[in-house]
C-alpha positions in Angstrom: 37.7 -30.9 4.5 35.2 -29.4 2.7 33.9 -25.9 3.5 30.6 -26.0 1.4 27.7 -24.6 3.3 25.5 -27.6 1.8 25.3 -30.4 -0.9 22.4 -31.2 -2.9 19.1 -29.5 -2.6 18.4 -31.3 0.7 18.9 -29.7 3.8 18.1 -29.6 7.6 17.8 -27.4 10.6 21.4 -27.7 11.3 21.9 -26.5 7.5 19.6 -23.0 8.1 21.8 -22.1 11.0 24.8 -22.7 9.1 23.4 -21.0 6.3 22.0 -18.3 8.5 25.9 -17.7 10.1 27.8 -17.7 6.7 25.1 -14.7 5.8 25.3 -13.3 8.6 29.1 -13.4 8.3 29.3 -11.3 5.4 26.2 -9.3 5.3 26.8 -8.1 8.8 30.4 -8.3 8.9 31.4 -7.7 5.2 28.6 -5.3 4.3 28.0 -3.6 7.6 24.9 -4.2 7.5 22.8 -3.5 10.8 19.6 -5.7 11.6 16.9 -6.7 13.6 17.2 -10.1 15.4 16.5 -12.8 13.1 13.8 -15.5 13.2 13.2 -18.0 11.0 10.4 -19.5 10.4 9.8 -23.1 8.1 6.4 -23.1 6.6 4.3 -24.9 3.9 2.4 -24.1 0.9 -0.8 -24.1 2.5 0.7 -21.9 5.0 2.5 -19.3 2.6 -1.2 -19.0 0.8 -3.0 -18.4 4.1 -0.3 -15.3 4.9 -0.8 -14.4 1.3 -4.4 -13.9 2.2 -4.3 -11.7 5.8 -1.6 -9.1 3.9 1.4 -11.2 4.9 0.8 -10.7 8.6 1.4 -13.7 11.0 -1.5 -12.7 13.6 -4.5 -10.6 12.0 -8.2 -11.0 12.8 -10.6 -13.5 11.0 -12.6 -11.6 7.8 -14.1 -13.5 5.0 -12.4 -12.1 2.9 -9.4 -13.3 3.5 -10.9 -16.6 2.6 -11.9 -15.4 -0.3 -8.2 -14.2 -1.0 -6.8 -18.0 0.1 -9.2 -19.4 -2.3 -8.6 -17.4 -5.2 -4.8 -18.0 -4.3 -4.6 -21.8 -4.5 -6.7 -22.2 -7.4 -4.0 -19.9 -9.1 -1.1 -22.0 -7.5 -3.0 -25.3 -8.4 -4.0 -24.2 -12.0 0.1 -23.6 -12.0 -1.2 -20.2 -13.3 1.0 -18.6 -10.9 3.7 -19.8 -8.6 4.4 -18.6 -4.7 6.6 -16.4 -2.5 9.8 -17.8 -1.4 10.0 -15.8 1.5 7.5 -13.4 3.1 9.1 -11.3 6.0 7.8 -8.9 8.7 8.8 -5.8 10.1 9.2 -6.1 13.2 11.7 -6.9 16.3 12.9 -9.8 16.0 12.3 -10.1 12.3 10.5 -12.7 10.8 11.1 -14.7 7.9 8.5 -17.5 6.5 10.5 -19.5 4.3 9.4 -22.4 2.3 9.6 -26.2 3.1 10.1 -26.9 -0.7 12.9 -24.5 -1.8 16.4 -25.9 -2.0 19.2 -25.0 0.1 20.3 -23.0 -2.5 17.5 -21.0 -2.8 16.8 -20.9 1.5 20.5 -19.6 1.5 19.0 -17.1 -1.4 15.6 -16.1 0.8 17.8 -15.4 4.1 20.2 -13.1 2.8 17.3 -11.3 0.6 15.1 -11.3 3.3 16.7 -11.8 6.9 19.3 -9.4 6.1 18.6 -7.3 3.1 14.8 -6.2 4.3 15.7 -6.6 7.8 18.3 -4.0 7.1 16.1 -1.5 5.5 13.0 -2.0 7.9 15.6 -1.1 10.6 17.3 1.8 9.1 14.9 3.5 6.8 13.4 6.9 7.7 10.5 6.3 6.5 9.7 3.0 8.3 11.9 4.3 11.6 9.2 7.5 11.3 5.6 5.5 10.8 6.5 2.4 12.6 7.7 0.6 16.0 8.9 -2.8 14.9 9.2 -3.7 18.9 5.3 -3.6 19.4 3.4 -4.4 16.1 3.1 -8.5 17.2 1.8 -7.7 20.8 -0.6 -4.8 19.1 -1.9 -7.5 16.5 -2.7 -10.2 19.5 -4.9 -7.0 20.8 -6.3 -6.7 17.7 -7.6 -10.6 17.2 -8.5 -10.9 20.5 -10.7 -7.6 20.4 -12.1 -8.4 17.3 -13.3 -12.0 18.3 -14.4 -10.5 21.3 -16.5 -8.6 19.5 -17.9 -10.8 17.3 -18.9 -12.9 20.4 -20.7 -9.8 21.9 -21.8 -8.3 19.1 -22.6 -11.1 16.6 -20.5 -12.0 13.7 -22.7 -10.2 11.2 -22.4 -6.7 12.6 -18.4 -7.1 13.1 -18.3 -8.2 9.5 -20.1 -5.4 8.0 -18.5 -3.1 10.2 -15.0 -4.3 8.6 -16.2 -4.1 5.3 -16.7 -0.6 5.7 -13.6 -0.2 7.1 -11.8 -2.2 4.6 -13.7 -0.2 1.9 -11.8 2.9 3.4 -8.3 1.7 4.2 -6.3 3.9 1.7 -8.5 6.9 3.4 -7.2 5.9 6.9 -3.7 7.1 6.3 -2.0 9.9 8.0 0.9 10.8 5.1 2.9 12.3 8.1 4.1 10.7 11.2 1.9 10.8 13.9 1.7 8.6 17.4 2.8 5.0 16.8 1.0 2.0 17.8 1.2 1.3 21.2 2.3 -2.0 23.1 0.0 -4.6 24.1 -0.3 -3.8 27.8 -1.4 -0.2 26.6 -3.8 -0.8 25.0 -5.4 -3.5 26.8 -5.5 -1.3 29.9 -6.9 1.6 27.7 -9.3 -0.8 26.5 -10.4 -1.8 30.1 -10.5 1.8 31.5 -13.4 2.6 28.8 -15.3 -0.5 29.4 -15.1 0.4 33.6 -16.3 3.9 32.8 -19.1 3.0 30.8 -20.2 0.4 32.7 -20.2 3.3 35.9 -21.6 6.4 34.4 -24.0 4.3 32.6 -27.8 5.2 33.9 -30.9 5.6 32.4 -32.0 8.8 34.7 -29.2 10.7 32.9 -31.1 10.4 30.1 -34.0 12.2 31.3 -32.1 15.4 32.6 -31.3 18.3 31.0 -28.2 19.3 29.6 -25.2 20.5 32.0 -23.5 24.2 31.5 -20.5 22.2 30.4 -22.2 20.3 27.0 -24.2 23.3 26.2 -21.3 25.3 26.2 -19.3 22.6 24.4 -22.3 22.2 22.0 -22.3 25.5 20.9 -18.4 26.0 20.7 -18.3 23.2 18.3 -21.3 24.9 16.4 -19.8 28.2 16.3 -16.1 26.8 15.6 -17.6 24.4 12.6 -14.5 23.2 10.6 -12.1 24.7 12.9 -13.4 22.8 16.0 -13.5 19.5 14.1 -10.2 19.8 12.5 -11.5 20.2 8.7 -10.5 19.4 6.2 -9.6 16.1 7.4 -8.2 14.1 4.6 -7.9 10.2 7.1 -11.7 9.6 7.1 -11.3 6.8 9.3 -10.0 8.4 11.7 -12.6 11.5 11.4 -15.3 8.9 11.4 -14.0 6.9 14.5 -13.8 10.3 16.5 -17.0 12.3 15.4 -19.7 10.0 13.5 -22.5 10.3 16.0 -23.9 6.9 16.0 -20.9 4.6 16.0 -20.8 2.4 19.7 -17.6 2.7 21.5 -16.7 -1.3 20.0 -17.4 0.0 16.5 -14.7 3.0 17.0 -12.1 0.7 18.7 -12.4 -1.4 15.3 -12.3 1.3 13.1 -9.3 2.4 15.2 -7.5 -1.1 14.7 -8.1 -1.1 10.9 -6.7 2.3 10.4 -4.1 1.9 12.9 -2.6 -1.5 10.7 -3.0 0.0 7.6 -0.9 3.1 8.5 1.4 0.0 9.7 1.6 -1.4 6.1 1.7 2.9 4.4 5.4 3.0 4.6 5.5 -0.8 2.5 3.7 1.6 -0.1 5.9 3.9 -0.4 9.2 2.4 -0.4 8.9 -1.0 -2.5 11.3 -0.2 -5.6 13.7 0.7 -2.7 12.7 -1.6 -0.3 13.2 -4.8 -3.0 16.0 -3.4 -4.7 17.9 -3.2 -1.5 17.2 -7.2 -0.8 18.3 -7.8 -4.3 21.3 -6.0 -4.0 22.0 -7.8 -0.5 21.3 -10.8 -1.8 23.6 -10.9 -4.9 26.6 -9.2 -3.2 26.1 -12.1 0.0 25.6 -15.1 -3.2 28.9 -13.7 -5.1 31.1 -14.1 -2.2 29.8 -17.3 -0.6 30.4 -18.3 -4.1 34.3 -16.7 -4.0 34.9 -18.1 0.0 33.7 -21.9 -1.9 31.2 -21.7 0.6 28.2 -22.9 -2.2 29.3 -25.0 -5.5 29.4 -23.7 -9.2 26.0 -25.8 -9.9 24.5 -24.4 -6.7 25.9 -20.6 -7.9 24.2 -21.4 -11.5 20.9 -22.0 -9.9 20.9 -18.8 -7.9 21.6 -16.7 -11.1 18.8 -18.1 -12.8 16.9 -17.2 -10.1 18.0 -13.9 -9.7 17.9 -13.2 -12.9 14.2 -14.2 -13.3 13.0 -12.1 -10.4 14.8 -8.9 -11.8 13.6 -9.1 -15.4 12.0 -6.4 -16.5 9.5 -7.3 -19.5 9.5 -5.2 -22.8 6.0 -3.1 -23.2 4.4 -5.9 -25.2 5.3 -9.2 -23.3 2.3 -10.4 -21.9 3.9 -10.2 -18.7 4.2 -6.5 -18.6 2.6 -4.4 -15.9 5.0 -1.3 -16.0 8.6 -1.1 -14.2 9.1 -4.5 -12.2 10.2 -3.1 -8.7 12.7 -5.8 -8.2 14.0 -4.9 -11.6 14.0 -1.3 -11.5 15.1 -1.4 -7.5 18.3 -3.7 -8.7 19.5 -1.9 -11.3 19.5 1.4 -9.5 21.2 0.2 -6.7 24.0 -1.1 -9.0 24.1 1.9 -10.8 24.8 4.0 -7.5 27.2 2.4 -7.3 28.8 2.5 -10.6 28.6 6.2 -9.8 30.4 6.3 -6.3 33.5 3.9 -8.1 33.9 5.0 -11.6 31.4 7.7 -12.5 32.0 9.5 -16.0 31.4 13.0 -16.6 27.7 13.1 -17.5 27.6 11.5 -13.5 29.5 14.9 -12.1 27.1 16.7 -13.2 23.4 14.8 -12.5 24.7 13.2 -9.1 27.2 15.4 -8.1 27.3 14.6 -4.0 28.1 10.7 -4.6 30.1 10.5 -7.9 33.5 9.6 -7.3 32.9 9.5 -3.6 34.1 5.8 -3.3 33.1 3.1 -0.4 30.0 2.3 -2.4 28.7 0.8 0.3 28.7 3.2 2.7 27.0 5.6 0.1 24.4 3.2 -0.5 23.2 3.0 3.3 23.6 6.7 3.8 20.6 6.6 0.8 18.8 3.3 1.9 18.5 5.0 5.1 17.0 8.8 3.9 15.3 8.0 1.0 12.0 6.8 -0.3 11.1 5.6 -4.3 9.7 9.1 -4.9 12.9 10.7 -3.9 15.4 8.2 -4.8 14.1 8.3 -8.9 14.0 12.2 -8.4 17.5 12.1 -7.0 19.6 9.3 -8.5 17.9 7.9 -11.5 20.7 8.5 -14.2 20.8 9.8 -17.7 22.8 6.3 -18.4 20.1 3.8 -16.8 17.5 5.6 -18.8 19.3 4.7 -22.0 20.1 1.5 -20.5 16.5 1.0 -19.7 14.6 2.8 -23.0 12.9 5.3 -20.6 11.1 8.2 -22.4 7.7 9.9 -22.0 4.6 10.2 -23.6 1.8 12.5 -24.0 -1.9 10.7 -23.7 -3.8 14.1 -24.7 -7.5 13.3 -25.4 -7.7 15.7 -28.0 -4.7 14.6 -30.6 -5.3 11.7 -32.3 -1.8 10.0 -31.7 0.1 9.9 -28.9 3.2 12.4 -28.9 7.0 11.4 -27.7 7.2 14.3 -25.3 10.2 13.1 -22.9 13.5 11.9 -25.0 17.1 11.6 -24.5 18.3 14.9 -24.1 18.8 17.4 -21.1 15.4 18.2 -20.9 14.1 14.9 -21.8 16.2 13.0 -18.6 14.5 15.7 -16.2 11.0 15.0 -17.6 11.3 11.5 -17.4 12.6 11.5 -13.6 10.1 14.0 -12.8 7.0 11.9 -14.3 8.7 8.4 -12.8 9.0 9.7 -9.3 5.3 11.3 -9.9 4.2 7.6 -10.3 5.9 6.1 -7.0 4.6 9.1 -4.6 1.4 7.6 -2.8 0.2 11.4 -2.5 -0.2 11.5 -6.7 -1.3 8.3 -7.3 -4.4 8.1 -4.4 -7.0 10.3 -5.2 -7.4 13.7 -2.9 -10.8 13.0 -0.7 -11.1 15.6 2.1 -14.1 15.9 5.0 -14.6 19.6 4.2 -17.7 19.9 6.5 -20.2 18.1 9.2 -23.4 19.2 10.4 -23.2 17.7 13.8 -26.7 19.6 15.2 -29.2 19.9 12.6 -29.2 17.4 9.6 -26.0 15.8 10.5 -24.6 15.9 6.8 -21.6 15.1 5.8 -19.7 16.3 3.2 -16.4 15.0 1.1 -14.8 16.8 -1.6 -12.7 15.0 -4.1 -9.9 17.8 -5.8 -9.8 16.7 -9.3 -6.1 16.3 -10.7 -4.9 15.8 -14.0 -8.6 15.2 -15.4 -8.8 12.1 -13.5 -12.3 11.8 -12.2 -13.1 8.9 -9.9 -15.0 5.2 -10.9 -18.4 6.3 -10.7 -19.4 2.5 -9.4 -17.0 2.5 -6.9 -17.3 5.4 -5.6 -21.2 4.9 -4.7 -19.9 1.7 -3.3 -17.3 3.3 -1.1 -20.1 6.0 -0.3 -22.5 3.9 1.0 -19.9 2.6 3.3 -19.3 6.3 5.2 -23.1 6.5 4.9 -23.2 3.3 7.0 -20.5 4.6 9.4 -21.7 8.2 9.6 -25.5 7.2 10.0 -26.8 10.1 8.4 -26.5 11.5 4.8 -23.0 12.0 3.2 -22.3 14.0 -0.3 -19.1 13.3 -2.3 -18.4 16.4 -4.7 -15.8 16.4 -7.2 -13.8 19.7 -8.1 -12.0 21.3 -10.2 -8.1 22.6 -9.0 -10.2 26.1 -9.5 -12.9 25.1 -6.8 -15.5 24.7 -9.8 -18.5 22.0 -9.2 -17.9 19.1 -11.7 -20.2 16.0 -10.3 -21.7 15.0 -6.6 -23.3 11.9 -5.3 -25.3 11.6 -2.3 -25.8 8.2 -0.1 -27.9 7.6 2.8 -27.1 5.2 5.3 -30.4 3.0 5.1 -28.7 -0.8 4.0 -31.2 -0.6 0.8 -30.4 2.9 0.1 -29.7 4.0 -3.4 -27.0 6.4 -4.5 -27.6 9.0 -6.8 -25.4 11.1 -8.9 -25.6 14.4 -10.5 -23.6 16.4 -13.1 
């Protein structure tokens, strides 16, 4: 009797469970691998595009533009400019996988050990992820979310929810707390949180409070907070969402329960950021270990083994500088290739190896070494720690100096001693969200007199920020904030180098001075 898995592309339901089993055979079993419960999920194209557009997320609240994105996204896919996803998956508990009603059984068998085991594995186990994230109550929390945010636009109209969300939007990468803070809590919390504000409102709510003077208590916390200043509002606060929802004087309590579910599913998605070479090399390297030995059990055929290396090998290409494909390092690529090389190091390391990853070379079980580092490490840290003198020859690594001032660019980072720590030093510079996001701080806000706020942008590396964008962005806090707002760029020495100022009036113009 035959012990092949499948035959043909075709396949069935019956074929995903058996498919799913034999993965889950060795990846689990094999591997050791330690996952989330698995669910599957069969979609189509039009349904792949549609999570393409709300950030991959199977419940999110309507915004145009995530029509916009679905538009832009087929007429890519039907121009055949671009092809789709095999797989998206989710963290959370159980785990899901959308898989595609058009790939073969080959390539499902491919998707569910990348993603149902190989992601799973590292959503579960990560620090970083275990640290920012609760897999077990993201779904219920994005129910909240939709239903909140329809709510709203019901209540409120759909006009003032959208332009509320494009402000919001416009600040998502200034919504981030880079250190753990309290997770998202479970639907039934914050539903009942939700209704406790609405019954307090609606009770203390009465016009005749209006017309009395102010009690001992807001006078006294009036003038703590004016005396206190920075210190009583926490400054400098670098999430601005989060300073906005708690302080901006004008905002409605809908409006800052909005703001609170944007900022509260982009922290969600920050550990994604931060963890993708890892994150993608760790499925890859799942993926191909589970494909070579369903191959070795003669659990898949030689022609079905043939098309998985042609995928595989596609996905972990890494284009020279001038293909027109280039973009820098592919993560899938430059994920794989380190994870292989790890453990080349822990089997049969050479000398250079003893000396540049002493606390894994030669330590044998590959595997176990592997999920000690899938499980403490980020991109940053894992270049910084286990990129190899060997995979940057392999891979043509070196550095180069852009100075404005020389006329040609100068080979700064070679292969040498010094060379191999320059290039890991600049690599993991590129991979850590905290260089590569520009520094925007609230440094101070006038919350009694002309209610100004103020951002400060620390310049690094020369790097000033898009003039246009940033008066867009501006206008959006201006909007939130309801009162003026001044952006000043600085030098590392504290020295003045530009400001802009935006009020919040819709036809408001920004100005800028040098």
């Amino acid at each position: 009797m035959s012990q092949l898995l499948f035959s043909g592309a075709d396949w069935s339901y019956d074929t995903i469970q058996r498919i799913h089993d034999a993965v889950a055979e060795i990846a689990v079993g094999e591997l050791g691998l330690d996952v989330y419960p698995n669910q599957i999920e069969i979609i189509s194209t039009e349904q792949m595009l549609d999570a393409y557009a709300a950030t991959g997320m199977p419940i999110f609240y309507h915004h145009w533009t995530f029509g916009k994105n679905y538009t832009q996204q087929e007429l890519l896919y039907r121009k055949g400019v671009q092809g789709l996803a095999y797989e998206i998956v989710i963290n959370s508990s159980p785990c899901i996988s959308y898989i595609m009603e058009g790939n073969s059984a080959t390539m499902q068998t491919l998707v569910i050990a990348h993603a149902a085991f190989g992601h799973n594995h590292f959503f579960k186990n990560n620090r970083t992820f275990r640290e920012f994230t609760d897999a077990s109550g993201i779904l219920d929390y994005l129910k909240f979310a939709k239903a909140y945010v329809a709510q709203c636009e019901e209540r409120y109209g759909e006009l003032a929810v959208e332009r509320l969300i494009d402000a919001a939007h416009a600040l998502q990468s200034h919504g981030i707390f880079r250190s753990p803070r309290r997770r998202i809590a479970d639907l039934q919390t914050e539903e009942a949180r939700q209704k406790e504000r609405y019954l307090y409102q609606e009770r203390m709510y009465n016009e005749l409070w209006s017309t009395l003077p102010a009690s001992s208590f807001t006078r006294e916390r009036d003038l703590r907070l004016a005396a206190g200043g920075a210190r009583e509002l926490g400054l400098p606060e670098e999430n601005i969402l989060f300073f906005l929802e708690r302080t901006a004087p004008r905002l409605a309590p809908w409006q800052r329960e909005i703001l609170r579910i944007v900022r509260l599913t982009s922290q969600y998605l920050y550990p994604q950021r931060l963890t993708k070479v890892m994150n993608e090399g760790v499925a890859a390297y799942v993926h191909y270990r589970v494909m070579q030995r369903l191959h070795e059990k003669g659990q898949i055929s030689d022609g079905s083994y043939f098309e998985f290396l042609a995928s595989h090998t596609n996905v972990v290409m890494q284009p020279d500088f001038d293909h027109l494909g280039y973009s820098g390092f592919n993560p899938y690529a430059l994920g794989f290739v380190m994870m292989r090389d790890i453990e080349r190091i822990a089997t049969t390391p050479t000398a250079e190896d003893f000396i540049w990853a002493p606390d894994i070379a030669g330590a044998g079980d590959p595997m176990n070494v592997l999920k000690d580092i899938w499980a403490d490490y980020r991109d940053d840290s894992l270049i910084a720690q286990y990129l190899s003198p060997r995979l940057m020859r392999d891979m043509r690594m070196f550095t180069i100096l852009d100075d404005p001032g020389e006329p040609q660019l100068i080979v700064k980072g070679i292969h040498d001693e010094r060379g191999y720590r320059q290039v890991r030093r600049e690599l993991a510079k590129r991979y850590d969200a905290s260089h590569a996001d520009p520094m925007i701080e609230v440094v101070s806000a006038d919350l009694f007199e002309d209610r100004r706020l103020v951002l400060e942008h620390k310049v690094a590396d020369g790097r000033m920020l898009a003039a246009q964008e940033s008066k867009k962005v501006l206008q959006h806090i201006a909007e939130l904030w309801g009162y003026n707002v001044i952006l000043r760029e600085v030098s590392s020495d504290g020295a003045p180098l530009k400001e802009y100022l935006a009020s919040p009036e819709t036809s408001a113009q920004v100005t800028c001075h040098y």
